[in-house]
N, C-alpha and C positions, 0 to 999 in steps of 0.2 A: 582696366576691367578684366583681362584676363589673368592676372594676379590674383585679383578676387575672386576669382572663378575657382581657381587651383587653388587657393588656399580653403575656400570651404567645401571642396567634394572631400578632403579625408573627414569633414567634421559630419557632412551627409552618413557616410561610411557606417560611421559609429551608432548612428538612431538607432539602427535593426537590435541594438545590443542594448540599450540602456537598459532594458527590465533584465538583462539575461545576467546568471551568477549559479557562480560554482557551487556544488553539492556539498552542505557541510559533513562532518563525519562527529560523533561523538561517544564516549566510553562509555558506560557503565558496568558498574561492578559490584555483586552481591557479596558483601563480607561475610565469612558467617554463616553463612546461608540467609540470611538477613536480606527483608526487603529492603529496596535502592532507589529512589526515584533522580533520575540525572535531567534537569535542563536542557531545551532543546534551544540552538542560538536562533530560531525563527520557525513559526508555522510551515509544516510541510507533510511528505510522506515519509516515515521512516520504515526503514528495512535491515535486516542484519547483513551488515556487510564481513566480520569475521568473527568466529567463534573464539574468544581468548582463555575459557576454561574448558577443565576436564569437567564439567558437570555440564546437562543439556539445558540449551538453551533454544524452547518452542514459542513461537509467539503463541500468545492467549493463556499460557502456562507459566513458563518463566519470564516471558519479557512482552511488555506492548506497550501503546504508547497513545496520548492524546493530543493536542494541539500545540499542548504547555511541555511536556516530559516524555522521558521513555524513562520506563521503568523496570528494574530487575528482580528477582526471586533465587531463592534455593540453589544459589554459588553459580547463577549465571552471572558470565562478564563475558563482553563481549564490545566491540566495535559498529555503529549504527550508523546506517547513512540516511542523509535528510534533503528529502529530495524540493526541489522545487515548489513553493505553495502555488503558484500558476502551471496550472495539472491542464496541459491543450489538448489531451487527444479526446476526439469527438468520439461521441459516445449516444447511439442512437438511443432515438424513445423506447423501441421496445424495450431494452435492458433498465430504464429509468423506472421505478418501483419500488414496490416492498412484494417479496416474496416467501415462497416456503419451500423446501424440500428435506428430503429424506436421504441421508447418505450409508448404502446399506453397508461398505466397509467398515465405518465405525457407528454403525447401528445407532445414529444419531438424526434427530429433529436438526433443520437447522430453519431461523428466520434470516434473510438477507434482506440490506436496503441500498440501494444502488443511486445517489444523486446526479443530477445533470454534468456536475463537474468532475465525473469521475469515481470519487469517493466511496468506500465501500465500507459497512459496517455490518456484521451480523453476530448474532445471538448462537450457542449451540452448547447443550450442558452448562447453563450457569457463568459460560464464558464471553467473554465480545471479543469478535476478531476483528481488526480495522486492513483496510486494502486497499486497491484503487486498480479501475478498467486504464488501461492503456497500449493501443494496437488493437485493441481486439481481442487481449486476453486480461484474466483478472490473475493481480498480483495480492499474496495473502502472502505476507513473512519472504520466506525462501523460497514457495512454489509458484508454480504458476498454471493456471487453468485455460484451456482454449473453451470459447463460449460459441454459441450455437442458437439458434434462435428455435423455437418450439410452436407448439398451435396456441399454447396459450401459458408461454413464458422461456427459458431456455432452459438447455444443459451445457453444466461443467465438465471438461473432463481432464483430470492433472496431464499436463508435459510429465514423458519418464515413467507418468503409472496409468494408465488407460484403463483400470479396472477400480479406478478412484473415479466415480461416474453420479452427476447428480444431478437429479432432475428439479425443476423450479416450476412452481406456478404461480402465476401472480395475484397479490389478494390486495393490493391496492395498487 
């Protein structure tokens, strides 16, 4: 009995891990300046992990991504990481919505929608940005936002630029 005992606590061990796996990473690269759409090896959150050209490379501009691909523009290439599709970090009701704000830096409309699982997608100039809450702040591309709860929605304000400030109402 006690043989069996020791032989299954390493296999116990192991349970807490069965869902867990490593962050894949993926290329793409705009030839040309040519749009690039690259495969992603599974649903997740991608984010630019290294810039590999001299041309810029902004998500919503040159590079973004959907469930299936990321994709590139105008001689970005660069390195993407794809994080996790099981996104755990809790993420209160108030920030769950669809909102609006105005971000007077770049003097832009923006609509945001925030899902329970994190997720973030919003609209601003003709563009969709994708993101995702995690900790407590929202991740869009390279930056990151501390969020703040409001009377009747919250405010963004970027890590590094404190004068990048936005305020949300919510309309759904």
């Amino acid at each position: 009995m006690l043989f069996r005992t020791l032989l299954a606590t390493p296999l116990l061990l192991l349970l807490p891990f069965e869902n867990a796996r490593a962050d894949d990473f993926v290329t793409c690269e705009s030839r040309d300046n040519r749009y690039q759409s690259c495969t992603l090896p599974r649903a997740g959150y991608v984010t630019l992990d290294r810039k590999l050209s001299g041309a810029d490379c902004r998500q919503g501009g040159t590079w973004d991504y959907d469930r299936r691909e990321v994709w590139v523009d105008d001689g970005c290439r660069a390195s993407f990481l794809v994080h996790g599709a099981r996104h755990t970090s809790y993420v209160p009701g108030w920030m769950i919505g669809e909102f609006e704000g105005y971000n007077p830096t770049f003097n832009a409309d923006i609509r945001m929608r925030i899902d329970s699982d994190g997720r973030m997608s919003a609209q601003t100039r003709g563009q969709t940005l994708n993101g995702w809450i995690n900790g407590g702040q929202l991740n869009v591309g390279s930056s990151v936002f501390d969020i703040s709860q409001s009377r009747d929605g919250f405010v963004t304000t970027e890590v590094g630029d404190r004068q990048n400030e936005v305020r949300y109402r919510r309309v759904r």
